[in-house]
C-alpha positions as CSV (number, residue, x, y, z in Angstrom):
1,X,0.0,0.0,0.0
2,X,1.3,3.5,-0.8
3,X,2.3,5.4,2.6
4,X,3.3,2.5,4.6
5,X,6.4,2.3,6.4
6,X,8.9,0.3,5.7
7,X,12.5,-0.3,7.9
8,X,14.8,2.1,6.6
9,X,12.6,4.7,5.3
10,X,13.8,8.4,6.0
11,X,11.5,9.6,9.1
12,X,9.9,12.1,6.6
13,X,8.6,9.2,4.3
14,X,6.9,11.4,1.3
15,X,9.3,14.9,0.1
16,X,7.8,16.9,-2.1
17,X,11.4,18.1,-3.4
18,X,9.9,19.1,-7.0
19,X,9.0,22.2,-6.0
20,X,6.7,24.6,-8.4
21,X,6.1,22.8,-12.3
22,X,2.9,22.0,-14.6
23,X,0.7,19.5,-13.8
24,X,0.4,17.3,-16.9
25,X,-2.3,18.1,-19.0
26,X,-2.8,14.4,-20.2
27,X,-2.7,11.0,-19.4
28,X,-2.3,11.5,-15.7
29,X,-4.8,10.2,-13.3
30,X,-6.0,10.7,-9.3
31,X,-3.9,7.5,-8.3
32,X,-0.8,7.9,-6.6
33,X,2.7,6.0,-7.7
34,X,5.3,6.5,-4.8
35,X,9.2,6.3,-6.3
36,X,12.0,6.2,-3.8
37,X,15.9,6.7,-4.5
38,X,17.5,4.1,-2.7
39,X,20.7,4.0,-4.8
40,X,22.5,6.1,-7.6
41,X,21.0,9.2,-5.6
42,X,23.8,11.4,-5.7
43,X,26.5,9.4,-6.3
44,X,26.9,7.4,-9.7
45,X,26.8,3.6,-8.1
46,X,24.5,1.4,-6.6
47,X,21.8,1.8,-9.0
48,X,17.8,0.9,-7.1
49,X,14.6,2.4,-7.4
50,X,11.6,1.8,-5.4
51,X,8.3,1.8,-6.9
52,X,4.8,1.5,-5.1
53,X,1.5,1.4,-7.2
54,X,-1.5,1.9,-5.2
55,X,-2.8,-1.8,-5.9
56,X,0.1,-2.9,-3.8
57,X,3.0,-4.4,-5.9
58,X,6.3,-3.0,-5.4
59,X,8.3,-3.2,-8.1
60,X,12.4,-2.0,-8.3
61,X,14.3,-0.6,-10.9
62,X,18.0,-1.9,-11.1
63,X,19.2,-3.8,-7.9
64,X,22.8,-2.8,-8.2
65,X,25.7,-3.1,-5.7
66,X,27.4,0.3,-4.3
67,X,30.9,0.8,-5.2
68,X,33.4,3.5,-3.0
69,X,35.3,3.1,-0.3
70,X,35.4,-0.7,1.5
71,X,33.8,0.1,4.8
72,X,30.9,2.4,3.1
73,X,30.4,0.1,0.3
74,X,30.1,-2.7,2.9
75,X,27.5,-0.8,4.9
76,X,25.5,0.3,2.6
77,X,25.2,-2.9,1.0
78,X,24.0,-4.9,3.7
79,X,22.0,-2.3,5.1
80,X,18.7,-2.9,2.9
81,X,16.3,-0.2,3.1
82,X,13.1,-3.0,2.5
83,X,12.1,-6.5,3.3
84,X,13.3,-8.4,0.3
85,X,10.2,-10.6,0.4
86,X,7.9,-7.1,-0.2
87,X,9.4,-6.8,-4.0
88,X,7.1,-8.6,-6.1
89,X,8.9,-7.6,-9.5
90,X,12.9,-6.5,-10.5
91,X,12.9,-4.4,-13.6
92,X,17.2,-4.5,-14.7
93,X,18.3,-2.0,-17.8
94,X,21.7,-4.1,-17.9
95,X,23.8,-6.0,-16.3
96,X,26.7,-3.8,-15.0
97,X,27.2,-4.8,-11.5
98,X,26.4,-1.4,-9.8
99,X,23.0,-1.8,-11.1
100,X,22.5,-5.8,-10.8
101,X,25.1,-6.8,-8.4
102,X,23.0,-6.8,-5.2
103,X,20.3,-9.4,-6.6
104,X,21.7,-12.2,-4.3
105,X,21.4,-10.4,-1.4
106,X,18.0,-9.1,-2.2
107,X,17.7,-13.1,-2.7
108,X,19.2,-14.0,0.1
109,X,16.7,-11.4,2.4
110,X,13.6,-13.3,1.0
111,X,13.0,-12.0,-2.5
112,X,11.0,-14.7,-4.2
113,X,9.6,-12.4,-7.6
114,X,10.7,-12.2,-11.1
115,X,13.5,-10.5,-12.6
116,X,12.8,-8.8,-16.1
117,X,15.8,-8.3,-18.6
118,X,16.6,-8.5,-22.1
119,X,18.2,-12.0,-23.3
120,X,21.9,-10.3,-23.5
121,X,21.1,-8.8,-19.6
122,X,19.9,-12.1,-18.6
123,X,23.3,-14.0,-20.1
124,X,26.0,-11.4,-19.0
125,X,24.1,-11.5,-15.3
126,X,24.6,-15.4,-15.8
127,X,28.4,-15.0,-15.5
128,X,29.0,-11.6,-13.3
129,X,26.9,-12.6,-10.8
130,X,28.5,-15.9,-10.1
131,X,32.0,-13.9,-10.9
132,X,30.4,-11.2,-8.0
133,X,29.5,-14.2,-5.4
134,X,33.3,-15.6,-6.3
135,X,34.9,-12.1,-5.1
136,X,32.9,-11.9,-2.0
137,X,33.6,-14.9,-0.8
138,X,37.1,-14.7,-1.8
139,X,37.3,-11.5,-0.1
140,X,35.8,-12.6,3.2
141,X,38.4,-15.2,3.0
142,X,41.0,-12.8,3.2
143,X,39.7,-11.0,5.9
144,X,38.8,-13.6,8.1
145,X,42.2,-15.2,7.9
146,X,43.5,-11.6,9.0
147,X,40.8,-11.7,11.7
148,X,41.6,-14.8,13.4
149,X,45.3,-13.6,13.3
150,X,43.8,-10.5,15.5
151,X,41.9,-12.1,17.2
152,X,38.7,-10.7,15.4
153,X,35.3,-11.9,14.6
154,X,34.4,-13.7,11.6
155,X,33.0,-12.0,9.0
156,X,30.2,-13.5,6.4
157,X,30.3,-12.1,2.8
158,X,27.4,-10.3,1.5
159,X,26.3,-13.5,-0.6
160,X,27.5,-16.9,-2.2
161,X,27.6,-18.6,-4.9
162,X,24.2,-20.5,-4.0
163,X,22.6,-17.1,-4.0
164,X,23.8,-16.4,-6.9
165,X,22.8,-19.7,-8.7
166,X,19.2,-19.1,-7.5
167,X,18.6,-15.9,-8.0
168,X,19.1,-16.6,-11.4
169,X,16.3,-18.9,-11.9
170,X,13.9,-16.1,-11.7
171,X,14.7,-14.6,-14.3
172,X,12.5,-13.7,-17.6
173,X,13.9,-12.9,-20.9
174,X,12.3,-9.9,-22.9
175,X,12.9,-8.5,-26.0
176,X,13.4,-5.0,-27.1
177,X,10.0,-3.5,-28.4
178,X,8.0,-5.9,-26.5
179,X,5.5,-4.9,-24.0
180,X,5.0,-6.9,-21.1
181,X,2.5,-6.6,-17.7
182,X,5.1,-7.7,-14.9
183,X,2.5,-6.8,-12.0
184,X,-1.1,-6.0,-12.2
185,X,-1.9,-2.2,-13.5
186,X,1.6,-1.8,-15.0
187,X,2.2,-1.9,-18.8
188,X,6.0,-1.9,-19.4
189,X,8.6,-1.8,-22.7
190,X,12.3,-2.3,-23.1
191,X,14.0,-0.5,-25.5
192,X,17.3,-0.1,-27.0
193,X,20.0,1.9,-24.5
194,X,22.8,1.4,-26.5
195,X,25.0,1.5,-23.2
196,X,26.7,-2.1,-23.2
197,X,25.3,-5.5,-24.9
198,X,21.3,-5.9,-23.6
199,X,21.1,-2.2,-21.8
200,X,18.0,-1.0,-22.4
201,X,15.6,1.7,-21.1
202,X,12.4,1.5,-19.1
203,X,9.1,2.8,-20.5
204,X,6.3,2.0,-17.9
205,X,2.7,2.9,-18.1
206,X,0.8,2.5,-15.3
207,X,-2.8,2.4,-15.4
208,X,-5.8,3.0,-11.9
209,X,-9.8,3.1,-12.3
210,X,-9.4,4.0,-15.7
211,X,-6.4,6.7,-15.7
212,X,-3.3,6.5,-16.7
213,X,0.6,7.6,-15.3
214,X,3.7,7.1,-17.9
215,X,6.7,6.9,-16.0
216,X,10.3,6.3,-17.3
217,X,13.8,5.2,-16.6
218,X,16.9,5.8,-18.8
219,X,18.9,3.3,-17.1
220,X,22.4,4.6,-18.3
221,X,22.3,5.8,-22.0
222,X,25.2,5.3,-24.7
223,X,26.2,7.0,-27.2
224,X,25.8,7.0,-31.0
225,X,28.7,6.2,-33.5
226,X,30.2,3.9,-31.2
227,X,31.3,0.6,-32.4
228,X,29.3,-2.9,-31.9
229,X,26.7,-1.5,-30.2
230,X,23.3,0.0,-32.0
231,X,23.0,3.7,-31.7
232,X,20.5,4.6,-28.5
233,X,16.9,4.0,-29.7
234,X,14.5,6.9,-27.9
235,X,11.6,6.2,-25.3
236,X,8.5,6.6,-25.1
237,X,6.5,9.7,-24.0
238,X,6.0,10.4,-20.4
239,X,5.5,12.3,-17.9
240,X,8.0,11.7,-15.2
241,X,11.2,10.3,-16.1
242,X,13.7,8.9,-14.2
243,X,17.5,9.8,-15.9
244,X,21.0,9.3,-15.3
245,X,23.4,12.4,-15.5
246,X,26.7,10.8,-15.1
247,X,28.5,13.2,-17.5
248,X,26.7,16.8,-16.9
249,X,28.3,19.7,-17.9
250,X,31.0,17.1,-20.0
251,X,31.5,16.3,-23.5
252,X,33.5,13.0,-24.6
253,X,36.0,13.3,-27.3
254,X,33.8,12.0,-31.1
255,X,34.2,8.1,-30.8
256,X,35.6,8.5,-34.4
257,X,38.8,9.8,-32.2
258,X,39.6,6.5,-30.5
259,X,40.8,4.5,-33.2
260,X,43.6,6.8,-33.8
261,X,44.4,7.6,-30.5
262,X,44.7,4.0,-29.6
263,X,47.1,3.3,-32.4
264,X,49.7,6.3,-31.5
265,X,49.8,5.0,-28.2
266,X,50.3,1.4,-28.6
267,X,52.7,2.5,-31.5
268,X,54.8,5.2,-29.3
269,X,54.6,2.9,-26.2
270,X,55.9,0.0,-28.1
271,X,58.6,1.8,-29.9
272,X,60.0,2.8,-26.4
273,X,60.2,-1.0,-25.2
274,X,57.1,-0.4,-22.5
275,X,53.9,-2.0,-22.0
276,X,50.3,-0.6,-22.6
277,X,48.6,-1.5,-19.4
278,X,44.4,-0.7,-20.4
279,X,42.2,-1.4,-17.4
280,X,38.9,-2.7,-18.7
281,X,35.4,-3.3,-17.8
282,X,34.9,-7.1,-18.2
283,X,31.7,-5.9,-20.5
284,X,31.5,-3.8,-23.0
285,X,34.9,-1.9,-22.9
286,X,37.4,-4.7,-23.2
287,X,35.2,-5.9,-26.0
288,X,35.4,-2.4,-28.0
289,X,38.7,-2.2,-27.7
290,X,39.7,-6.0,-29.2
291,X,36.9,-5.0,-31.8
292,X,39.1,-1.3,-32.6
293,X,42.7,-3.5,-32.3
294,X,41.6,-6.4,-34.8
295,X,40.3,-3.5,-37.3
296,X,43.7,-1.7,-36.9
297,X,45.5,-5.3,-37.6
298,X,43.4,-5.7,-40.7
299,X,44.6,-2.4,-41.7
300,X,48.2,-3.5,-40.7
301,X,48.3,-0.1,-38.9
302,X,48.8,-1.9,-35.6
303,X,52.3,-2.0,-34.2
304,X,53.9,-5.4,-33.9
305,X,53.5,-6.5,-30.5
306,X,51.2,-9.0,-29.1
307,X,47.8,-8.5,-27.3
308,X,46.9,-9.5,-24.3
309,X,42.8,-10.2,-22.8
310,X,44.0,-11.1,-19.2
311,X,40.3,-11.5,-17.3
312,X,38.7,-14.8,-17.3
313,X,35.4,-13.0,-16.6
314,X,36.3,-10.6,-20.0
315,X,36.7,-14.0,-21.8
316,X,33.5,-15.2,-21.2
317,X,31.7,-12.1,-21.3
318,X,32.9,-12.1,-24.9
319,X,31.5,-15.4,-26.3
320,X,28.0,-14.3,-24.9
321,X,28.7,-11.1,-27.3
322,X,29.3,-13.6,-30.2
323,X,25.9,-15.1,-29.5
324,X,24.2,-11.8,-29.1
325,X,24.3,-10.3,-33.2
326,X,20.6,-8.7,-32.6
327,X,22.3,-5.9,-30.5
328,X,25.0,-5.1,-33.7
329,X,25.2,-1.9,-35.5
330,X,25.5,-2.5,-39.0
331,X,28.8,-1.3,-39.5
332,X,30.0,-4.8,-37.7
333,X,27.6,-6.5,-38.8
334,X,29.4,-5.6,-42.7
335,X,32.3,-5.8,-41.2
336,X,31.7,-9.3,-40.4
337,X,31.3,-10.3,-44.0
338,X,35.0,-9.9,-44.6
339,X,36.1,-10.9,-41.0
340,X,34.3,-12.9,-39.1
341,X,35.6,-13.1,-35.9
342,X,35.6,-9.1,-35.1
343,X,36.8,-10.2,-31.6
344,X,39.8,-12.3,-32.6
345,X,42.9,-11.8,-34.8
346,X,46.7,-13.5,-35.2
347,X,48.4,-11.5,-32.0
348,X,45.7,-11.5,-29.3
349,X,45.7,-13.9,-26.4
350,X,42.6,-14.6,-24.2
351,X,44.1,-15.6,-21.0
352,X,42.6,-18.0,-18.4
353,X,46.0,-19.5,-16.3
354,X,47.0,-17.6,-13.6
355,X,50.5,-19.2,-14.5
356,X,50.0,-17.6,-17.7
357,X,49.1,-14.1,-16.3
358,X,51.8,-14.1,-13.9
359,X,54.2,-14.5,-16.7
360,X,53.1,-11.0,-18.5
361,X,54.2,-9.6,-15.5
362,X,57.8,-11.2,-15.4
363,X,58.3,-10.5,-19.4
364,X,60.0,-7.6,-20.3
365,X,58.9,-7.3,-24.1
366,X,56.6,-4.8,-25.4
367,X,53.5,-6.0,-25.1
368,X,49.5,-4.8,-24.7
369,X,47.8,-5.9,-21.7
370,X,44.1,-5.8,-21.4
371,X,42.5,-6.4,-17.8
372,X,39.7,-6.2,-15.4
373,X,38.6,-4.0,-13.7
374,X,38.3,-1.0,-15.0
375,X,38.7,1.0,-11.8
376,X,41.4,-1.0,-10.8
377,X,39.9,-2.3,-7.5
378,X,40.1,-5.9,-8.0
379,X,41.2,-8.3,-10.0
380,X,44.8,-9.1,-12.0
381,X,44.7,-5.4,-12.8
382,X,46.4,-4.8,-9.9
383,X,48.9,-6.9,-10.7
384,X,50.2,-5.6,-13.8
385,X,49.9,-2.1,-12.7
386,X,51.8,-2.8,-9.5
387,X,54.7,-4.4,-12.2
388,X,54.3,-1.4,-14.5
389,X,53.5,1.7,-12.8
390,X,57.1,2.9,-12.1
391,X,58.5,2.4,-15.5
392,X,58.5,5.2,-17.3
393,X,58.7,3.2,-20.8
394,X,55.1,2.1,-19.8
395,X,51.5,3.5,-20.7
396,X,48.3,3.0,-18.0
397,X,45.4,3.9,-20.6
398,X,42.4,4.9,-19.4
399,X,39.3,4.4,-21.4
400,X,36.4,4.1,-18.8
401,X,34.8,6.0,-15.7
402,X,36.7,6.2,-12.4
403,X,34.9,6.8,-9.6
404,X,36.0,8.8,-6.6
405,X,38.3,7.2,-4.2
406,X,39.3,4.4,-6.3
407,X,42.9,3.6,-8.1
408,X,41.4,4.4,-11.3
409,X,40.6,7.8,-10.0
410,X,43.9,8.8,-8.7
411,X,45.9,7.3,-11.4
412,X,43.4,9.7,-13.8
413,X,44.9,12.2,-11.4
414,X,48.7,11.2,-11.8
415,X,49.1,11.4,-8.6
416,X,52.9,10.8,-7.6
417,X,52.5,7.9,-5.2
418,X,49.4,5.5,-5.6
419,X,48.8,2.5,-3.4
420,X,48.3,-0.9,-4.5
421,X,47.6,-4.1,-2.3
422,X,48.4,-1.8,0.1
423,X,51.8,-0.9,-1.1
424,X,53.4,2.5,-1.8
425,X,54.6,2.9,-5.7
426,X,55.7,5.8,-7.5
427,X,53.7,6.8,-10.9
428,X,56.3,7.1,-13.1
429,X,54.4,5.4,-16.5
430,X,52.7,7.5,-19.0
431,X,49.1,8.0,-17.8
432,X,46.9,8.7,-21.2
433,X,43.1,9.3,-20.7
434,X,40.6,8.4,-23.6
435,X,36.9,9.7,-22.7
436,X,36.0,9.0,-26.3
437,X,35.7,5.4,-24.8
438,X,33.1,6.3,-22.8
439,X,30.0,4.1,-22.7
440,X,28.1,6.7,-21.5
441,X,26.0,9.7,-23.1
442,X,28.1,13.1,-22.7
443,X,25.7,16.3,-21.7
444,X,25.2,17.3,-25.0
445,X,24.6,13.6,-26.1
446,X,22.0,13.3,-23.4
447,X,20.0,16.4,-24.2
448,X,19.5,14.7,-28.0
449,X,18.5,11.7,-26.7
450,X,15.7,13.4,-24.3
451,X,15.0,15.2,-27.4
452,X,13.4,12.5,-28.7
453,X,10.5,12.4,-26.1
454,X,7.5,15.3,-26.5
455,X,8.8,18.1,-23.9
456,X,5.4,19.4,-23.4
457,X,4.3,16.2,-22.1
458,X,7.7,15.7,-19.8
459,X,6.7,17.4,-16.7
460,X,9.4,16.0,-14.2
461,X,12.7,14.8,-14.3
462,X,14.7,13.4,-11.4
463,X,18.5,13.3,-11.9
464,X,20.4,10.0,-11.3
465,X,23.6,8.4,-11.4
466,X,25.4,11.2,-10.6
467,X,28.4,13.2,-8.8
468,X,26.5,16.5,-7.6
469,X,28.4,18.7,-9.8
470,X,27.7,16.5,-12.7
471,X,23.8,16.7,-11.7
472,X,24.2,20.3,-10.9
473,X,25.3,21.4,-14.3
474,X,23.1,19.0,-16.3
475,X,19.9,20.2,-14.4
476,X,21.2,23.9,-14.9
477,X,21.6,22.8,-19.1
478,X,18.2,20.8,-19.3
479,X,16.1,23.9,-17.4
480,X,17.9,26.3,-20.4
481,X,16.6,23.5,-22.8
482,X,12.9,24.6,-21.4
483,X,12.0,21.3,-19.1
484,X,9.6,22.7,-16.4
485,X,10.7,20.9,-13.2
486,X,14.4,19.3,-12.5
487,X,15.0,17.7,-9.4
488,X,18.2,15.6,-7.9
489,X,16.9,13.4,-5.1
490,X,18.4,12.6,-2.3
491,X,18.8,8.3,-1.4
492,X,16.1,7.9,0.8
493,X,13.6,10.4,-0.7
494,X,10.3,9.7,-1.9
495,X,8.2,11.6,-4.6
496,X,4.3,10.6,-5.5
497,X,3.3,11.3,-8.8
């Protein structure tokens, strides 16, 4: 029921933080639909949406884990704001972990509903979330034999493998285009995001005693030209809309720019006897980039050195692309008719053996090392930057969003002295940052794609996914652009519409 209380709730359970805007002239209705910001309110991780119809059902948007520093990440992620037995319904836009990652746990506290995603979501979720439930327990591992050392309690991770396994059996496959009633009263479509492989936005239409609300969710928008992926497709009309503003007030580099770029710096790199060192999402990025390096070897444009996928997770992840041609552009899908293998060429290596991954670190020959993750918090990252970063023969190339108080970020930063496994080293590499990698929208990228909807009709937006500043300027560009009522809500805070 709308209004009720549930543990974790702010004390103040509905804010009306709109403040002053039209009332939408059509297809709005006397019911009430209650959305809380439970993650991604903010802050750009930990993606979760609460949303209450008045018949009852509860249904969430995203159920992602929250990413930061250890001890706040570990809080907030155990600390779930709702019985997970009250969510009848999860809608995912993609399978990134900061916006799926927490499903086991919700699991694990008593969800027993469904789980909507596209086909690619559901078969990238089929290997990260096992891959998430490996880390934690791995990680609680680790602390617990420091514990017992200290004389500490044990400590439990946030969810297992068997959560992981189950939660995935209740999962349903959509397609884009299709609409589908997950709960009673509630109408919904999936459509194109363009973001990674299956992202896709979230058009809901929600109808009460013969009225109707249309409510919708970006989920995290890409960008058009970009390679593999379909350009973003635009949603449907509505009246409130939930969207992500990760880059406000910023605008990428053209992706046209990164083939080039990637070329001179494997080529310069290579001709000083150093290693390119690329931390990589697992999805999506490490993908493009093998895509852009076998293009540049068919054009024998790419310097001779061998390449390097060192992520058993990025290996994977890249067969369930290979499976997945309904989400091509056509650009690769042409390509395809002269190469067919876009993600495979003479010099690349996919690399499984730890043996084999510790022996990139203990070779001295030029190489090109690709490797999870892309912030550089876990994973065999660490260990090639930790044999690389005070080289100055080497490259670290960034090509993908580093959040605040990660290694990522203060390697962006070039700071002189970064820490890794705990350990002191000095940054003498090259440090060369690519935003024209980006998988998500820029500001001015953003504003086209909202472009797409009818403005009269948009009467709210509530900012998501995003560093305040970020929020701060895009809400100051989209009021310019003539939307009526921009809002950036605060986790916790609950609007009816």
């Amino acid at each position: 029921m709308v209004g009720s209380k549930e543990a974790g709730e702010p004390s103040e359970p509905y804010v009306d933080f709109w403040g002053p805007g039209p009332t939408p002239e059509s297809g709005a209705g006397d019911f009430i639909v209650r959305i809380t910001f439970w993650g991604a309110a903010q802050t750009v991780t930990g993606s979760m949406h609460l949303i209450e119809l008045e018949n009852g059902s509860r249904v969430l948007l995203d159920c992602g884990l929250y990413q930061g520093r250890r001890s706040e990440a570990n809080r907030i992620n155990r600390d779930l704001p709702f019985d997970g037995g009250s969510i009848d319904v999860v809608l995912l836009s993609h399978a990134h972990i900061d916006h799926s990652g927490l499903l086991p746990y919700l699991y694990k506290q008593g969800f027993r509903g469904r789980i909507y995603a596209t086909h690619a979501t559901y078969d990238l979720c089929a290997l990260m979330l096992l891959d998430s439930a490996y880390i934690q327990e791995k990680d609680a591992r680790f602390v617990n034999k420091r514990n017992k050392k200290r004389g500490h309690e044990r400590v439990e991770p946030l969810y297992d493998k068997d959560d992981a396994e189950a939660v995935l059996d209740l999962f349903i496959g959509v397609g884009y285009g299709q609409s589908f009633e997950p709960v009673k009263g509630m109408s919904v479509e999936y459509r194109d995001a363009g973001h990674i492989l299956g992202s896709a936005s979230i058009s809901m239409e929600i109808k009460e005693n013969g009225k109707t609300k249309r409510i919708g969710f970006t989920g995290d928008v890409g960008r058009a030209g970009r390679p593999i992926l379909r350009d973003p497709v635009p949603m449907a009309d509505c009246e409130f809309l939930i969207c992500e503003s990760t880059y406000g007030g910023k605008t990428h580099d053209p992706p046209m720019a990164s083939k080039a770029r990637l070329e001179e710096v494997v080529r310069t790199t290579s001709a000083r006897g150093g290693k390119v060192i690329i931390p990589a999402f697992a999805v999506g990025r490490t993908q493009e980039i093998v895509y852009i390096l076998d293009q540049l070897e068919a054009e024998d444009r790419l310097a001779p050195v061998p390449v390097y996928v060192d992520s058993p997770l990025a290996v994977n992840v890249t067969g369930v692309y290979q499976v997945h041609p309904e989400c091509y552009d056509q650009p690769l899908i042409d390509y395809m008719m002269t190469d067919p293998n876009p993600f495979g060429f003479g010099r690349l290596t996919y690399v499984r053996a730890v043996e084999d991954s510790k022996r990139l670190n203990q070779s001295q020959l030029p190489m090109v090392v690709i490797s999870a993750s892309g912030m550089c918090e876990a994973g065999r990252i660490l260990h090639h930057l930790r044999h690389a970063v005070e080289d100055p023969k080497n490259t670290v190339l960034i090509v993908g969003y580093c959040a605040d108080h990660t290694l990522g970020k203060r390697l962006v930063e070039r700071r002189e002295v970064v820490k890794i496994f705990g350990e002191p080293h000095r940054l003498r590499a090259e440090v060369v940052v690519m935003n024209s990698y980006s998988g998500h929208a820029d500001e001015p990228e953003l504003v086209e794609f909202l472009s797409g909807m009818d403005q009269d009709r948009l009467a709210r937006i509530a900012l998501v996914h995003g560093a305040p500043e970020r929020q701060a300027d895009l809400k100051e560009r989209l009021v310019a652009e003539g939307y009526p009522s921009v809002s950036i809500p605060a986790r916790g805070q609950s609007v009816e519409v």
